[in-house]
LOTORNU-269194 format. One record per residue (C-alpha): x, y, z; residue in three letters. Coordinates in steps of 0.001 Angstrom, whole numbers, padded with zeros to 6 digits, always signed. Each point is the difference from the previous one (the first is absolute). Example, Ala and Ser with C-alpha at 12.3 -4.5 7.8 and 13.67 -1.06 7.14 Angstrom:
REM LOTORNU-269194
+012300-004500+007800ALA/+001370+003440-000660SER/
***
This chain:
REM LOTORNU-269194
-023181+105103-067080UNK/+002169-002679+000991UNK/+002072-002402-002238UNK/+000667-003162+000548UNK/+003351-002263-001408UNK/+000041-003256-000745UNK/+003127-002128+001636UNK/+000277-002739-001875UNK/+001392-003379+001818UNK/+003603-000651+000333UNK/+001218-003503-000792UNK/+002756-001674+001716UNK/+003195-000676-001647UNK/+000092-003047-001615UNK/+003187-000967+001630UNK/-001412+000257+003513UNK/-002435-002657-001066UNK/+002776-002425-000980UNK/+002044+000803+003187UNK/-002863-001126+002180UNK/-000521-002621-002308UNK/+003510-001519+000045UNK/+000134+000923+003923UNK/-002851-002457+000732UNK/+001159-002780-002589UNK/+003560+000216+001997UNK/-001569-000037+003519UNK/-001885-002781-000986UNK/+002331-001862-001720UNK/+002436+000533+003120UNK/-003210-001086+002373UNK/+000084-003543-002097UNK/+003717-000078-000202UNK/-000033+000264+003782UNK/-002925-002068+000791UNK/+001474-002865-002371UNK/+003499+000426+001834UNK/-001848-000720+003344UNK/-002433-002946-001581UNK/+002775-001551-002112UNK/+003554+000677+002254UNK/-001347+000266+003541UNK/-002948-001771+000481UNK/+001613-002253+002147UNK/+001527+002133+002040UNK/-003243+001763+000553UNK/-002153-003076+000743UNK/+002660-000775+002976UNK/-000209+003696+001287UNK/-003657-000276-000297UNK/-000370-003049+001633UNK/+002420+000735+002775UNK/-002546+002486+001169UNK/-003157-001557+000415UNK/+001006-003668-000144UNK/+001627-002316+002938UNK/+000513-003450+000484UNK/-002132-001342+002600UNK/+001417-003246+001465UNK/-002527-002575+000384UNK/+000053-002885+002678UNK/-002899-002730-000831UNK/-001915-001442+003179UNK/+001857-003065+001858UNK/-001451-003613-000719UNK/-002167-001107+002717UNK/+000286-003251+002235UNK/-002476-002578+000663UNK/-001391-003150+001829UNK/-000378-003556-001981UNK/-003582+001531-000871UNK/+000703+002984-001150UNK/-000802+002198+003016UNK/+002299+003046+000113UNK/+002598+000088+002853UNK/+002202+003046-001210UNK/-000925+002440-002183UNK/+000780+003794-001991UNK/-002787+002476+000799UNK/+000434+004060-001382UNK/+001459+002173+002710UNK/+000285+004022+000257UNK/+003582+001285+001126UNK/+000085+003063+001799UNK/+002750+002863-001316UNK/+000967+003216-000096UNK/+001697+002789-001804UNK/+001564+002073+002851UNK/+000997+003076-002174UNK/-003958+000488-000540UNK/-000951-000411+003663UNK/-000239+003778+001626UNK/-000644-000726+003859UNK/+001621-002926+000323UNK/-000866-000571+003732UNK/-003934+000573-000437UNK/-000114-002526-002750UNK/+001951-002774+002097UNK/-002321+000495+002892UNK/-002528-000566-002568UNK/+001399-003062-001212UNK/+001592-001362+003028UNK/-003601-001551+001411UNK/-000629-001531-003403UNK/+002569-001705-000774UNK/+001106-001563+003500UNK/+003206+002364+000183UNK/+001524+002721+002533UNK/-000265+003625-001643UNK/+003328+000697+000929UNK/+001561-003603-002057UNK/-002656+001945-003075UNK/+001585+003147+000342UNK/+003085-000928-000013UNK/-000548-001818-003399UNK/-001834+003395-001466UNK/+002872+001910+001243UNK/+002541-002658-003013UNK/+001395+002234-002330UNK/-001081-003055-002794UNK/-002969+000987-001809UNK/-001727-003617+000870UNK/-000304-001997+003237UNK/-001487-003088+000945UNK/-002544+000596+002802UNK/-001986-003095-000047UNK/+000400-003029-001890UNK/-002516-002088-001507UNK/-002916+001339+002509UNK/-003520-001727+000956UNK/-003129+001268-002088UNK/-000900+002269+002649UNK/+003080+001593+000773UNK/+000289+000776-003852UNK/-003521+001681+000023UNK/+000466+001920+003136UNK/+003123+001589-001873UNK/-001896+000795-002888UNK/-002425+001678+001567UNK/+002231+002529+002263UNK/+001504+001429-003556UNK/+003180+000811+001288UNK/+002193+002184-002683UNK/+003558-002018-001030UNK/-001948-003604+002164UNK/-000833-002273-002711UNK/-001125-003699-000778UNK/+002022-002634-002307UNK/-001625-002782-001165UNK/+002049-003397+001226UNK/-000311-003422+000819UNK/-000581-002045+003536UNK/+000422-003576+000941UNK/-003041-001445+002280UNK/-000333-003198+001491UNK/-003740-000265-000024UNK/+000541-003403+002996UNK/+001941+002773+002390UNK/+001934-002398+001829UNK/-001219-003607-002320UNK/+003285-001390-000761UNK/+001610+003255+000689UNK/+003840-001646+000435UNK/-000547-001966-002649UNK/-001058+002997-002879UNK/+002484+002151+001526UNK/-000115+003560-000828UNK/+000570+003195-002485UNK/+001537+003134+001638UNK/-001172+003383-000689UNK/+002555+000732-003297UNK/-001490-003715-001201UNK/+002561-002658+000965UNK/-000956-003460+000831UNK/+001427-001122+003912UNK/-000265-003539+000460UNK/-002532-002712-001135UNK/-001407-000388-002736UNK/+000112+003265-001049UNK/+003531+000174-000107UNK/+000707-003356-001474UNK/-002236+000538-003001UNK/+000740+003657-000288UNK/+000893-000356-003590UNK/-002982-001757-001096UNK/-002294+002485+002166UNK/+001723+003246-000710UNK/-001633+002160-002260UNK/+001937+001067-002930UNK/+001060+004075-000441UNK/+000252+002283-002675UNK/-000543+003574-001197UNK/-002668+001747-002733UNK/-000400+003066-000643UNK/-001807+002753+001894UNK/-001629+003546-001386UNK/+000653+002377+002983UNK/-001184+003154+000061UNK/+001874+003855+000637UNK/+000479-000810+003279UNK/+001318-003519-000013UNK/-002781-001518+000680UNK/-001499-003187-001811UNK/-003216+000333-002041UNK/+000124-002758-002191UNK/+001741-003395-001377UNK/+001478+000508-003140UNK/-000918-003564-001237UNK/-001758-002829+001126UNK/+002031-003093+002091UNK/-002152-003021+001039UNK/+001379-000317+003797UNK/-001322-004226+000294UNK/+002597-000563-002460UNK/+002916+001084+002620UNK/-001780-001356+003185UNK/+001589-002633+001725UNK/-000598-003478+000138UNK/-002535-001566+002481UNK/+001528-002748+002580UNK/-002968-002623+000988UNK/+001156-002173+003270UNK/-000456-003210+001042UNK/-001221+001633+003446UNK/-003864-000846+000643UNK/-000725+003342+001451UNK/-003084-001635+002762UNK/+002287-002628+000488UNK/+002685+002179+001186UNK/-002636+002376+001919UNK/-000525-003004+001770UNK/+003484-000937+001118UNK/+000895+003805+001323UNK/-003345+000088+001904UNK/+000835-003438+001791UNK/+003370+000867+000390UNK/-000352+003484+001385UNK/-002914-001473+002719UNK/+002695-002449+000899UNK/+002937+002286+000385UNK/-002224+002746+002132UNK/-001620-003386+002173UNK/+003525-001137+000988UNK/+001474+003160-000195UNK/+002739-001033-002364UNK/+002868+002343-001523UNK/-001373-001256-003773UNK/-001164-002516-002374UNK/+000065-001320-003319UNK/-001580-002830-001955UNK/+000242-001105-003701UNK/-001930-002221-002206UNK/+000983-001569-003065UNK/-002342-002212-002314UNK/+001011-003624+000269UNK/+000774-000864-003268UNK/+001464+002640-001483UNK/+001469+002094+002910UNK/-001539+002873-001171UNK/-000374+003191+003095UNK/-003964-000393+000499UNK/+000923+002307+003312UNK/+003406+002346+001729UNK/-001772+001252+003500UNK/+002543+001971+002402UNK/-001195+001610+003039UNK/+000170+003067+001002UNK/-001637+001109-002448UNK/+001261+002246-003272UNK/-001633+002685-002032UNK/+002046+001242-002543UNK/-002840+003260-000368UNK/+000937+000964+003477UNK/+003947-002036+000462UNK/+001820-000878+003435UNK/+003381-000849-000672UNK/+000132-002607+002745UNK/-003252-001818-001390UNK/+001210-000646-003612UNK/+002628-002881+000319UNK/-001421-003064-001293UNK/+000317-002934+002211UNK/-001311-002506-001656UNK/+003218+000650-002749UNK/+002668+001969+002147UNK/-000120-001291+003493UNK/+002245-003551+000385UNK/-000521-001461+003274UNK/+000990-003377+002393UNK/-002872-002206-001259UNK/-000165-002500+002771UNK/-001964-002536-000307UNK/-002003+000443-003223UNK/+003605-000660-001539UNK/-000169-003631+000812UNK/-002136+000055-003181UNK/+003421+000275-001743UNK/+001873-002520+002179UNK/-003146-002401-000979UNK/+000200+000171-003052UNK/+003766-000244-000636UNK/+000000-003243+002210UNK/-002969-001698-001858UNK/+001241+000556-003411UNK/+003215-001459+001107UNK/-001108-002653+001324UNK/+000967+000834+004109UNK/-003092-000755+001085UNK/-003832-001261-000192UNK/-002576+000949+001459UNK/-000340-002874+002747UNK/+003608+000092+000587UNK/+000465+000493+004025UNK/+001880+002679+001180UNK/+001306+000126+003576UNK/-000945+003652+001250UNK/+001830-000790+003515UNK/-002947+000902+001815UNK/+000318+003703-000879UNK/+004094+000515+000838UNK/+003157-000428-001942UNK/+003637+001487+000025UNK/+001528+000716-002822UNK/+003867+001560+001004UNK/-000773+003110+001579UNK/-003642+000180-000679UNK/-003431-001558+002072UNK/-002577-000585-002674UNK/-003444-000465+001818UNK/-003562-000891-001216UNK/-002865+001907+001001UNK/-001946-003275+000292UNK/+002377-002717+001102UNK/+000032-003380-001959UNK/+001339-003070-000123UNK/-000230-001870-003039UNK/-002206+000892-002439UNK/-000337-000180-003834UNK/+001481+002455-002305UNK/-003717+001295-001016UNK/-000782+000481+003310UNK/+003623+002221+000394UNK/-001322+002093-002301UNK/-003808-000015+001559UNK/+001379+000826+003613UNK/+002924+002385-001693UNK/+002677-001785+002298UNK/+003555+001853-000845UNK/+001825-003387+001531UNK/-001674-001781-002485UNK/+000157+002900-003219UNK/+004504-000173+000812UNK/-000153-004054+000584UNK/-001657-000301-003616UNK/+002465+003036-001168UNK/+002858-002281+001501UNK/-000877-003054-002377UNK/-000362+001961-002986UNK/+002784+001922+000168UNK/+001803+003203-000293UNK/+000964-000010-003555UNK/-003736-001328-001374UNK/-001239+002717+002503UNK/+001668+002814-001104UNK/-000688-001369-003719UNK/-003490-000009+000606UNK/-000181+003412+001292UNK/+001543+001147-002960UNK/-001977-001711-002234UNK/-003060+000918+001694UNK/+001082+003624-000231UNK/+000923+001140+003498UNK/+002894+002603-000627UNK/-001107+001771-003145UNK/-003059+002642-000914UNK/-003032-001968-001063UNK/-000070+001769-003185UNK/-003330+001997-000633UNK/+002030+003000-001003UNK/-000305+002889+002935UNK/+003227+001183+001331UNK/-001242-000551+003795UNK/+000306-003951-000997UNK/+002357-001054+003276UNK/+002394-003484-000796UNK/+000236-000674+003616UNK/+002864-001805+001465UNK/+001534-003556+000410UNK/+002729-000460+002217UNK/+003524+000899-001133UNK/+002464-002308+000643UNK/+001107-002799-002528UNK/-000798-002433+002861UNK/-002923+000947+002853UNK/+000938-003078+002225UNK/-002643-001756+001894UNK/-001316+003148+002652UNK/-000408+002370-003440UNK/-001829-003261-002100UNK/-002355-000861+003353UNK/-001485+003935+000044UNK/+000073-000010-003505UNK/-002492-002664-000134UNK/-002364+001824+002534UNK/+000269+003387-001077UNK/+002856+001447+001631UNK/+003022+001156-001480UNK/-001317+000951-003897UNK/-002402+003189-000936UNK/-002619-000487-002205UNK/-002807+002403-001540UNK/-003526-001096+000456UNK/-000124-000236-003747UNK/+002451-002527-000382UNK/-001612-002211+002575UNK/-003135+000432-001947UNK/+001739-001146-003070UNK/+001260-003249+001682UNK/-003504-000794+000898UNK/-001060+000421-003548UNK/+002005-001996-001233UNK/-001089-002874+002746UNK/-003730+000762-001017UNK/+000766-000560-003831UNK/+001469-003082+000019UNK/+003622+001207+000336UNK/-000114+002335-002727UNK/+001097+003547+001234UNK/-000719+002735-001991UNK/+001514+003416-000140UNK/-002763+002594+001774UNK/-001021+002621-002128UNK/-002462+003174+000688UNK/-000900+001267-003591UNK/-002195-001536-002091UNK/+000192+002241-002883UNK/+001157+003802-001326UNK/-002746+001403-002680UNK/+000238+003142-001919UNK/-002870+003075+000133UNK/-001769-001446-002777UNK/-000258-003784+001454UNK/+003371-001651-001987UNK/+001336-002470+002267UNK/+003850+000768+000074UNK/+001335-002574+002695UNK/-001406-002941+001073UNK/+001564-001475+003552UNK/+003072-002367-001369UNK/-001386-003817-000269UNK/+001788-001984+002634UNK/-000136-004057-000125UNK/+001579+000213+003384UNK/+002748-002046+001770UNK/-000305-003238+001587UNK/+001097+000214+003624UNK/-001064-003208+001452UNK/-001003-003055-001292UNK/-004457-000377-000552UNK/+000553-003023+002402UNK/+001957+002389+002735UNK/-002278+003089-000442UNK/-003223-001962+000235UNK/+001143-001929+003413UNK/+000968+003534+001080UNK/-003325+001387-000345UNK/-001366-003054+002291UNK/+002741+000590+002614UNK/-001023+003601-000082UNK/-003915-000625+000770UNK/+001090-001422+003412UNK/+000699+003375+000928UNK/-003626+001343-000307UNK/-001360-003155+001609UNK/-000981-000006+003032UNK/+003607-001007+001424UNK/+001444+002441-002170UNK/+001571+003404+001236UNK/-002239+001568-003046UNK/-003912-001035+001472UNK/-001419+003756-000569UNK/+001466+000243-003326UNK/-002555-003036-000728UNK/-002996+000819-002939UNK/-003080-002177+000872UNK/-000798-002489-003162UNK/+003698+001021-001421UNK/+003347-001985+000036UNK/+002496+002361+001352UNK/+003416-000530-000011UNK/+003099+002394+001293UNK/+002297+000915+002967UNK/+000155+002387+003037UNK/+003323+001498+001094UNK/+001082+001609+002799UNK/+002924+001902-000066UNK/+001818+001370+003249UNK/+001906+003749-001228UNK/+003095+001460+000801UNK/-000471+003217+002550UNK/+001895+002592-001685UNK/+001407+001623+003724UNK/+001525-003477+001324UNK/+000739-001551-003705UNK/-001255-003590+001300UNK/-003514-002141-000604UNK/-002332+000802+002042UNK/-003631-001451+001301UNK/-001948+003750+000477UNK/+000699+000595-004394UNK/-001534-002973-002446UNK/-001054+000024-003792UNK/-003375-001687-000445UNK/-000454-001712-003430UNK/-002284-002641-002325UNK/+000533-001330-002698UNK/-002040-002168-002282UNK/-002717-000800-002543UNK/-003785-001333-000793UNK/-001616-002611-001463UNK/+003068-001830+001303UNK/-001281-003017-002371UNK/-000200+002464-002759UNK/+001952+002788+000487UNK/-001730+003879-000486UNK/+001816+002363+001720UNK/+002911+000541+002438UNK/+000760+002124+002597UNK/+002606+001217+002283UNK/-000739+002661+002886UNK/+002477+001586+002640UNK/-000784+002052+002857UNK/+002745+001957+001422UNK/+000509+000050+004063UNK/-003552-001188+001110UNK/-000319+000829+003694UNK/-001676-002368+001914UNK/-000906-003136-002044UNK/+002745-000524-002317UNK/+000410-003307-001569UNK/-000629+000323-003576UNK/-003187-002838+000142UNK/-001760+002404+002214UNK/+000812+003377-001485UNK/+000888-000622-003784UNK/-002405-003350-000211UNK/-003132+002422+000185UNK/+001270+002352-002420UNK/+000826-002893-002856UNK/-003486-001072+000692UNK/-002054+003153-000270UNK/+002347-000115-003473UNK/-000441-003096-001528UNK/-003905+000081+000652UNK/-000132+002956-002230UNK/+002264-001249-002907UNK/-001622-003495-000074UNK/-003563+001772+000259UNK/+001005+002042-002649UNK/+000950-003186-001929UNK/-003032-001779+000507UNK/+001569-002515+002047UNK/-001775+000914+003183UNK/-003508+000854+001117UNK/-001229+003676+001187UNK/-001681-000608+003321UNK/+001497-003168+000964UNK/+002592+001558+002305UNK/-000080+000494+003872UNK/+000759+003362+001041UNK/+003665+001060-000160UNK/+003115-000559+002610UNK/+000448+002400+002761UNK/+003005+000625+002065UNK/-001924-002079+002774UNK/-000941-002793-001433UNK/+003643-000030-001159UNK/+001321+000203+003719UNK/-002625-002922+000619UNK/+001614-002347-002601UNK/+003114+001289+001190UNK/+001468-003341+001144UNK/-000219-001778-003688UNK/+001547+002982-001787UNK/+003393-000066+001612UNK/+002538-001150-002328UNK/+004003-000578+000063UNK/+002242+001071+003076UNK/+003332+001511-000566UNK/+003762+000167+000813UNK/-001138+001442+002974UNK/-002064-000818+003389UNK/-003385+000580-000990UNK/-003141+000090+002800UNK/-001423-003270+001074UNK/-003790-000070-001723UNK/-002839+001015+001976UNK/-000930-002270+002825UNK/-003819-001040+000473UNK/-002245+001843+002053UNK/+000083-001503+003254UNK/-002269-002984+000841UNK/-003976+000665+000967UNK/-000508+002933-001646UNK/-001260-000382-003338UNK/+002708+001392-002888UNK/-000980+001900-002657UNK/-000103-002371-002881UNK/-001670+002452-003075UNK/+002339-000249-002596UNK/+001784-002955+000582UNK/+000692-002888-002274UNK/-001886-003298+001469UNK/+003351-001456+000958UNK/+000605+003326+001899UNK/-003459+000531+001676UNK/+000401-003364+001149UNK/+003097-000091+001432UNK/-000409+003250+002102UNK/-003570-001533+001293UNK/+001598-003152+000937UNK/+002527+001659+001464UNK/-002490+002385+002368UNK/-001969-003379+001164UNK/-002462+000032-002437UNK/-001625-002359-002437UNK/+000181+001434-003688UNK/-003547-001141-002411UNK/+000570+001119-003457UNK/-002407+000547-002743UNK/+001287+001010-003616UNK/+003494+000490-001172UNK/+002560+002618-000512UNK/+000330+002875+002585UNK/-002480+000364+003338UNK/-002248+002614-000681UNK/-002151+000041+003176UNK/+000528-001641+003572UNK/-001908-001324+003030UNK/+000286+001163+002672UNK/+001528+003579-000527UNK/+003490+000381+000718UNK/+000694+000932+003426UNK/-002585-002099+001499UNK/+000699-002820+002376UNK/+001458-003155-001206UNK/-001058-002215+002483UNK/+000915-003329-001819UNK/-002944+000765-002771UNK/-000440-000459-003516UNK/+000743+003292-002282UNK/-002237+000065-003755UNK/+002028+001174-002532UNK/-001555+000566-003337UNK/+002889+000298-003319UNK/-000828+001051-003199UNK/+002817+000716-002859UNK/+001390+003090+000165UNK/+000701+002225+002609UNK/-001873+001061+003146UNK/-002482+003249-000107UNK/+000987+003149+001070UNK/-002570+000578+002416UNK/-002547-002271+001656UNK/-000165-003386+001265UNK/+000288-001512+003431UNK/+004275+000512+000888UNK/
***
């Protein structure tokens, strides 16, 4: 029989209770003590430890402000871009991955491994890369290769305007052009936000919002009609690979208001793909002997003083005349003639004898004040002043070249400017290039400065300038295949001999080709000025720059309104140039210059396409034969073909304004 005890339960001490009791009250107390202390005393200094480990500032560069035509159409702009980097310390085989790389991004592996081999922990291996490139990197998934997100400058025109924009080099600084001269206003503006980044340093968020169109910079709209300026690089370029020339350059300025409607330079510039020896700017940097288009300048100073009018007669000593040391002749000899027709025929004897009446002091004056000697003022650091003769006096040799073109270095520009002011009346106005700078949202920050322009020449003296200067395209003018048919045309052709740069003298083998002038002549549109460079060949600037300012002006005063599409005869080509060779000659210089070409012999039939009717008829006279003309302007067919015999016969010729075809009709 078993017997069982009862235990009863034993009770903790009371005290035990209370010790736990109090030991939890204490613990917690010291838990809010301590959590108050951090809350209350260090918060602060928490926050910043905190935030020093996930958050960076990211610094933030807003897209550059684009540039653009008179209409709007974009000529520079900011596109996104993918650089290519890496982290060197996380690249193992260092050699496998830049044989990877080195096909993709246009690089030798050994330039790539070097780079991997930096003991930095980030490289540059490709800045601002195409699309493509960017995507074949991504998709190769090299360890320590990654992308960063940038910006790249594209000039959607490639080479349209090219000098003129200038460019923006890889780390995003302007060279040249417009790009540098309104870098302020097209510079986007910079700043940092902050950046979540994760354990390993790498970004995973923004930390707050920032509204980048607020920081992008300003837009810069030209003055430059983008087809207009298409136009005047294609005719350009044609005419610079026909005659083979070392360059060319043309400008156009609006009539009125000298605004830059066109800057063409050839060769050619891209500023996506630069070559350093393309990018000068010619029309703006290159000063020059103008020859004979500077007689402009010696006009006009002479018939707003007074010197001269136009039916004055000058004696042009039958194309010879000493002055000390120096033979002046004429390409044309003449006797006496008027002072229009001086400027018609381009006679240097004649451009000195009417510099000689005026003056050396009202000369120089007018130079001055018709800014020969100083930048033009549109704002671009390639703006060239040019050069007037030093000296306090230039005595009669220095005053005689002067007045033809010799002796003083101009930019094209500046001539144009002249000839702006003769189209509007005498009022010269300062040429500018932008029209207006607006923000990202559309604000309109800077309009182009308002300019009442400066009065250069009396209304009376400009406006009997512009008639003198229509001679020239007429057909005894040196200018006849710079002539628009159904369009007053007024201008000059210059023909400037160059200095070889082995013997240091002038020389007859090296000549600067150049036209200047403007359309409707009885309401002036438009002028232009075009240079080619060291023509070979054909040279004189009627024959080689004459074409160009045509194929120029048609397109600016179609554009206008001012001229009818499909009224034109087809275009100028180096041959019909050498046909009309003998009216395009102009000026002479201090030197012997060749006798002009002799007529074919007599009975033979000449070649008489492309001749003026004074010309045609002349050389047919001249071979025995019996000229019948029908029309007026230039001969555009003949009969009988040239080369046949004369034998004391008539010869048809059939003219029609303008100049002759290309191809066809009986030669």
């Amino acid at each position: 029989m078993s017997i069982e005890r009862a235990c009863p339960e034993r009770e903790l001490p009371r005290w035990r209770i209370v010790a736990v009791g109090v030991l939890l009250a204490v613990s917690f107390a010291g838990l809010l003590a301590k959590a108050g202390r951090l809350q209350l005393v260090f918060d602060d200094d928490l926050r910043d430890l905190a935030a020093a480990q996930y958050l960076r500032e990211l610094p933030v560069t807003a897209p550059r402000g684009s540039l653009k035509d008179h209409h709007g159409r974009p000529l520079a702009v900011t596109v996104p871009a993918w650089s290519v980097v890496a982290r060197p310390r996380l690249v193992d085989d260092k050699a496998a991955v830049a044989q990877a790389l080195a096909p993709v991004l246009g690089a030798s592996a050994r330039e790539l491994q070097g780079k991997l081999g930096s003991s930095s922990g980030f490289v540059w291996l490709k800045r601002r890369a195409a699309g493509d490139v960017a995507d074949q990197v991504r998709a190769l998934g090299l360890p320590g290769i990654e992308l960063q997100p940038e910006q790249r400058r594209y000039w959607p025109g490639k080479e349209l305007a090219g000098q003129l924009l200038g460019l923006v080099d890889v780390d995003g600084r302007a060279r040249g052009g417009v790009e540098r001269a309104y870098d302020d206003a097209l510079q986007g503006r910079a700043t940092t936000t902050p950046s979540l980044i994760d354990a390993r340093g790498d970004r995973i968020a923004l930390a707050g919002g920032l509204d980048v169109t607020l920081l992008e910079g300003d837009d810069v709209i030209l003055t430059i009609d983008a087809e207009l300026q298409h136009t005047a690089e294609v005719a350009l370029a044609d005419m610079v690979r026909r005659t083979q020339a070392k360059a060319g350059w043309a400008v156009v300025l609006d009539a009125r208001t000298a605004a830059l409607l066109a800057v063409a330079n050839v060769p050619l510039f891209n500023p996506n793909a630069p070559t350093p020896e393309a990018q000068k700017n010619r029309v703006f940097a290159e000063v020059f002997e103008p020859a004979s288009v500077m007689k402009v300048a010696t006009f006009a100073a002479a018939l707003d003083a007074g010197a001269i009018t136009p039916a004055d007669l000058i004696d042009c000593e039958n194309g010879r005349f000493t002055i000390g040391k120096h033979v002046i002749h004429d390409t044309h000899p003449a006797g006496v003639i008027s002072a229009a027709e001086v400027f018609a025929t381009s006679s240097n004897i004649g451009a000195l004898k009417i510099a000689q009446r005026l003056g050396e002091d009202r000369l120089r004056a007018a130079l001055l004040r018709f800014g020969f000697g100083a930048a033009p003022g549109v704002g671009l650091v390639e703006e060239a002043a040019g050069r007037l003769p030093a000296g306090e006096r230039w005595g009669d040799a220095r005053l005689a070249t002067v007045s033809f073109g010799h002796g003083v270095l101009v930019s094209a520009l500046q001539i144009a400017s002249l000839v702006q002011a003769v189209a509007n009346d005498g009022v010269r106005r300062t040429p500018y290039l932008v029209e207006r700078v607006e923000s990202a949202s559309g604000e309109v920050m800077r309009r182009a400065p308002t300019d009442e322009g400066t009065r250069v020449l009396s209304v009376a003296s400009a406006r009997t300038l512009n008639e003198i200067m229509r001679g020239v395209v007429g057909k005894d003018g040196t200018g006849v295949l710079a002539a628009i048919p159904g369009v007053l045309v007024a201008g000059k052709t210059g023909t400037a001999e160059k200095v070889d740069p082995v013997t240091k003298r002038y020389t007859n083998t090296l000549h600067l080709s150049s036209f200047v002038g403007f359309a409707p002549a009885n309401d002036p549109a438009v002028v232009a000025m075009v240079v080619i460079d060291e023509p070979r060949g054909e040279h004189f600037g009627g024959a080689v720059a004459g074409p160009v300012f045509r194929a120029i002006m048609e397109r600016a005063l179609l554009d206008r309104g001012l001229l009818a599409a499909g009224a034109l005869p087809a275009p100028v080509t180096p041959a019909t140039a050498a046909a009309a060779a003998p009216m395009l000659t102009e000026g002479g210089s201090v030197a012997n210059v060749d006798d002009p070409e002799p007529a074919p012999p007599t009975g033979v039939v000449p070649s008489l396409v492309g001749l003026t009717a004074r010309a045609a008829a002349a050389q047919a006279e001249a071979a025995g034969l019996t000229p019948t003309l029908s029309g007026s302007g230039m001969v555009i067919t003949q009969s009988p073909r040239a080369g046949a015999s004369a034998q004391g016969g008539v010869v048809a010729l059939t003219l029609a304004d303008g100049p002759a075809p290309s191809s066809g009709g009986a030669r």
